[in-house]
N, C-alpha and C positions, 0 to 999 in steps of 0.2 A: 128968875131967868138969868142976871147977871151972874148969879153961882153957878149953872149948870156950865155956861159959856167958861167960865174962868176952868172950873175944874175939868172939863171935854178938853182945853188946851194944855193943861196942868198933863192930863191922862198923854194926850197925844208928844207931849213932850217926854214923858216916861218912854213911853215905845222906842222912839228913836234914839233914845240912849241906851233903851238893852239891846237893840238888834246893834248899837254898834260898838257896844261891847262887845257881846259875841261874836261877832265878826272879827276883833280882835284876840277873843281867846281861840278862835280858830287857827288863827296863825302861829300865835305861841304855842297851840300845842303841837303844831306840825315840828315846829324846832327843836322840844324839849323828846321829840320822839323821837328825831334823828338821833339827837345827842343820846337818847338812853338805851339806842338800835349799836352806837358806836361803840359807848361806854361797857355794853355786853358783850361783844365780840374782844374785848380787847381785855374782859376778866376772863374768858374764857381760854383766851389764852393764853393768859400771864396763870390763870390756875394749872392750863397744861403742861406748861412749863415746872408749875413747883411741883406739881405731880412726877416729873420727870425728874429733878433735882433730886427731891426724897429719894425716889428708887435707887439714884447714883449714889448720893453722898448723906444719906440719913442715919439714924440711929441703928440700923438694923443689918450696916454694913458688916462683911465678915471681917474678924483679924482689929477690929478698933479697942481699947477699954474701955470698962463700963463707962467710966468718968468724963472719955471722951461721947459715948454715946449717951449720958445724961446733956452735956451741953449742947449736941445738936438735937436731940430732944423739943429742948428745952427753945433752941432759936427756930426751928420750924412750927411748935407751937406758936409762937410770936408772932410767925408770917402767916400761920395761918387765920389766927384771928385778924388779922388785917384785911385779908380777903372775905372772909365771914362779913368782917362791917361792911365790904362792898358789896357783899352782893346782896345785905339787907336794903342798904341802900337802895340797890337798884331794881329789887324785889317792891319796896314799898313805890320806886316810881311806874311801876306796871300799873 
């Protein structure tokens, strides 16, 4: 009888630590949402922008040499894998 008593308390004492866990990861996940709601709009934009960059001043300008159009090549590749890792980033926080 004494076992049943101890581990019924042991059990009820479980309960109330997962609902108040979770109740906690409720909350954390409402923040990590905003932030990952923010952190999107703000690569979306910063992509619109490099999209726009390219078209002005990329490799594919008329009147540049080759050599010059190997180096911005070469630096917008750069930038763009920078944005890649972010929006892996924010892809695997979905």
């Amino acid at each position: 009888m004494d076992a049943r008593i101890y581990l019924w308390s042991k059990w009820s004492n479980l309960i109330d630590l997962s609902e108040k866990i979770g109740k906690n990861l409720a909350v954390e996940q409402t923040q990590y949402l905003k932030t990952l709601k923010k952190d999107i709009k703000v690569l979306v934009k910063d992509i619109t922008d490099f999209r726009t960059d390219y078209e002005k001043n990329g490799p594919m300008v008329e009147g540049i040499i080759p050599k010059e159009a190997i180096e911005r090549l070469k630096r917008f590749d750069e930038q763009y894998e920078v944005r890649e890792h972010q929006f892996k980033i924010n892809h695997k926080g979905e």
